[in-house]
Each structure stands twice: as structure tokens, then as C-alpha cells.
C-alpha positions as CSV (number, residue, x, y, z in Angstrom):
1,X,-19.9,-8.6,-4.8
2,X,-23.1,-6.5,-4.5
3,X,-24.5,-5.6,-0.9
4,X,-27.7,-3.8,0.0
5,X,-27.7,-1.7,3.2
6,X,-28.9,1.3,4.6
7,X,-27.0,4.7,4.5
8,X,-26.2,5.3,8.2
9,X,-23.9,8.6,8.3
10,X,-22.4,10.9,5.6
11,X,-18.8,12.6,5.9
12,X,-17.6,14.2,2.9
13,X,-18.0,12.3,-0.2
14,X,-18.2,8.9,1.9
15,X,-20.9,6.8,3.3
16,X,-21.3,4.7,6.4
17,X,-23.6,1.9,5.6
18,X,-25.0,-0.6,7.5
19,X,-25.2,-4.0,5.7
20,X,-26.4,-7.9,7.0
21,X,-23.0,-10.1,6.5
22,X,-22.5,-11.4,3.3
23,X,-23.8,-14.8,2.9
24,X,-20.5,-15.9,1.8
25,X,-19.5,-15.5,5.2
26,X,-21.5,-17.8,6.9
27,X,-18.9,-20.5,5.1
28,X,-15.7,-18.9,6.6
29,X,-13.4,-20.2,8.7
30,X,-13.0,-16.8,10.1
31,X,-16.8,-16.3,10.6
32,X,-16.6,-16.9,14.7
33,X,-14.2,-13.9,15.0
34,X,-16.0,-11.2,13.8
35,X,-19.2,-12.8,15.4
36,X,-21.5,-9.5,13.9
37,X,-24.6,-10.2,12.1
38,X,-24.2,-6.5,10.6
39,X,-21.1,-4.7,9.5
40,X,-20.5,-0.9,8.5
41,X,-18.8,-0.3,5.0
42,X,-17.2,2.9,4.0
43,X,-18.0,3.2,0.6
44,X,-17.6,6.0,-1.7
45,X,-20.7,8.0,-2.0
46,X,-20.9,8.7,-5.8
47,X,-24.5,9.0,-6.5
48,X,-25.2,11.4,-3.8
49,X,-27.2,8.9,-1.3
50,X,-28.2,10.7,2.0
51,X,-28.8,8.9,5.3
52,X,-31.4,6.3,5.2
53,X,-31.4,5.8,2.1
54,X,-30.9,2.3,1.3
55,X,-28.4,1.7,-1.3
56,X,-26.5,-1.3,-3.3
57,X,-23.0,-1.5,-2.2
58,X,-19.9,-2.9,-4.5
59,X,-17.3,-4.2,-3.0
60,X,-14.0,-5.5,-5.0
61,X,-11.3,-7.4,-3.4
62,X,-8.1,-7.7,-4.0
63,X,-4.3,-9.0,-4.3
64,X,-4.0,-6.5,-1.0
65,X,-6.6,-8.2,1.1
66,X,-4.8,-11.4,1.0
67,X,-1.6,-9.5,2.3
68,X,-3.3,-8.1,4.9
69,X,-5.3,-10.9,6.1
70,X,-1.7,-12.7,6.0
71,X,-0.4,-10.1,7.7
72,X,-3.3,-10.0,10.4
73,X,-3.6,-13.3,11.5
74,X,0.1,-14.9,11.0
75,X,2.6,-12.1,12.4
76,X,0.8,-12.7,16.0
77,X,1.3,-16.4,15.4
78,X,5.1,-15.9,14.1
79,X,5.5,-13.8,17.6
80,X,4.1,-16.6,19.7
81,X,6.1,-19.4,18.3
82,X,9.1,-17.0,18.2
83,X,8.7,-16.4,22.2
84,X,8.1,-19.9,22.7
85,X,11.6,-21.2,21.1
86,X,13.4,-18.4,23.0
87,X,11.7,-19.6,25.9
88,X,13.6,-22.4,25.6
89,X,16.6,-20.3,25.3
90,X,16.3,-18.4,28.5
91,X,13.5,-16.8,29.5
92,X,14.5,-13.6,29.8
93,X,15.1,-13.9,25.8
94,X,11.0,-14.2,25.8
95,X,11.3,-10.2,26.2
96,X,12.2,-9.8,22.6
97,X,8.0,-10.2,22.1
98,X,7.1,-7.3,23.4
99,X,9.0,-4.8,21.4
100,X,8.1,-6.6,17.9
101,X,4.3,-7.1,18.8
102,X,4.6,-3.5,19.1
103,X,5.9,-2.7,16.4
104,X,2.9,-5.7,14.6
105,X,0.5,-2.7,16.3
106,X,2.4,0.5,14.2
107,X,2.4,-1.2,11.4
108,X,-1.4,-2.6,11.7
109,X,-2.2,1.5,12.5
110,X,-0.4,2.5,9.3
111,X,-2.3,-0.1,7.1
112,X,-5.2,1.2,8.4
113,X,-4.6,4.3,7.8
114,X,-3.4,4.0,4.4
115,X,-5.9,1.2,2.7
116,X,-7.8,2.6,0.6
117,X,-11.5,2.6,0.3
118,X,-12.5,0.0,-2.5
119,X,-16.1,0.2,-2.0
120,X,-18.2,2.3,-3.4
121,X,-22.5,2.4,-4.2
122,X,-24.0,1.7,-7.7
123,X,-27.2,2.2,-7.2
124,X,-30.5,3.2,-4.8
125,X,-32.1,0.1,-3.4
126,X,-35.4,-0.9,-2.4
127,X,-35.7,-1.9,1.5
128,X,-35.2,-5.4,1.4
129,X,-38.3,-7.9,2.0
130,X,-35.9,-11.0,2.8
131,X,-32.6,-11.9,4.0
132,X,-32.0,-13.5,0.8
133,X,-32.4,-9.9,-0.7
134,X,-29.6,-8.4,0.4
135,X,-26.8,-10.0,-1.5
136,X,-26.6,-10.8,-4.9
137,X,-23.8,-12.1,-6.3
């Protein structure tokens, strides 16, 4: 998927843009979480854009993303129901939580730190007249 935005910051050979959310996620079921009408992509900075520059963004997902949207939003769930039946249990078993819902926050830290960057701009862009100008497909 294509994105226009505008280049925001530069650090090294990446760029921080500033893009309008996809249109694709106005259709999510996921949509009310992130609840942001813009979002910053990190995108490899191969044509040499500076900031505020606008610039066509390509994104490419992945096998990966699936994991980790898995991972993301059914550990916590797992945990929860996990607490609950020990609840039953005795409640002192409901402990058990806290140490593995740390352990869901290390390992969310190291996928974060270790994901790598799949976008990356194509091109320069035009500033966009519309709204419908910002994504094509």
C-alpha cells in the first residue's frame, strides 16, 4: 500500500513521516483503539527526502504482522482468563498474573526493538489537494 505524507524528522538514513490513516482503516475492527487521524511511519529514507518534503510512502505487510498482532492482543486475553480460572482455584493462585504479564511486557519491548523497518519512500509527492489523495492503493 502507497501513503503520501509529509517528511517530519530525519535520523540517519530514516524518516519520520506524518501520514492521514489509511482509508482501509476506517473498516477495522481495531480502528477505535488507535483512535489517531494521523500516524508517524518510519520508513527508510532512500531517495534522500529532507524534512517537509512530502513524499509517497510504501508499506509491505507481512506473515510477521499477523504474529504480532496475535501476540498483541491475545496474550493479555490468555492472562485474564488464566487469572480468572485460578481464581476459582484460590485466590492467592491469581498471583501467577503478575509475573507472566511481565514477562508479555519484555517480550513486547524486544519485538519492538527487533522488528524491522519494512517501509520505505518511492517517490516525492505533491501536497495533497483532497483526503482522497493521500492513499492509493
Amino acid at each position: 500500500m502507497r501513503v503520501t505524507g509529509k517528511v517530519v524528522k530525519i535520523e540517519e538514513n530514516l524518516a519520520f513521516v506524518e501520514a492521514s490513516r489509511p482509508a482501509s482503516c476506517e473498516h477495522c475492527a481495531n480502528s477505535a483503539l488507535c483512535n489517531k487521524r494521523n500516524v508517524e511511519i518510519h520508513a527508510h529514507n532512500d531517495i534522500g527526502a529532507e524534512a517537509g518534503d512530502w513524499v509517497e510512502v510504501e508499506t509491505n505487510e507481512g506473515k510477521d504482522a499477523y504474529r504480532i498482532l496475535a501476540y498483541i492482543f491475545l496474550t493479555p486475553i490468555a492472562i485474564l482468563l488464566l487469572a480468572c480460572y485460578l481464581f476459582t482455584i484460590s485466590p492467592w493462585l491469581t498471583l501467577i498474573a503478575l509475573p507472566l504479564t511481565a514477562i508479555y511486557y519484555v517480550i513486547l519491548r524486544k519485538i519492538n526493538a527487533n522488528h524491522p523497518i519494512r517501509a520505505r519512500i518511492v517517490a516525492p509527492a505533491t501536497e495533497p489537494q483532497s483526503c482522497s489523495d493521500l492513499v492509493q492503493k
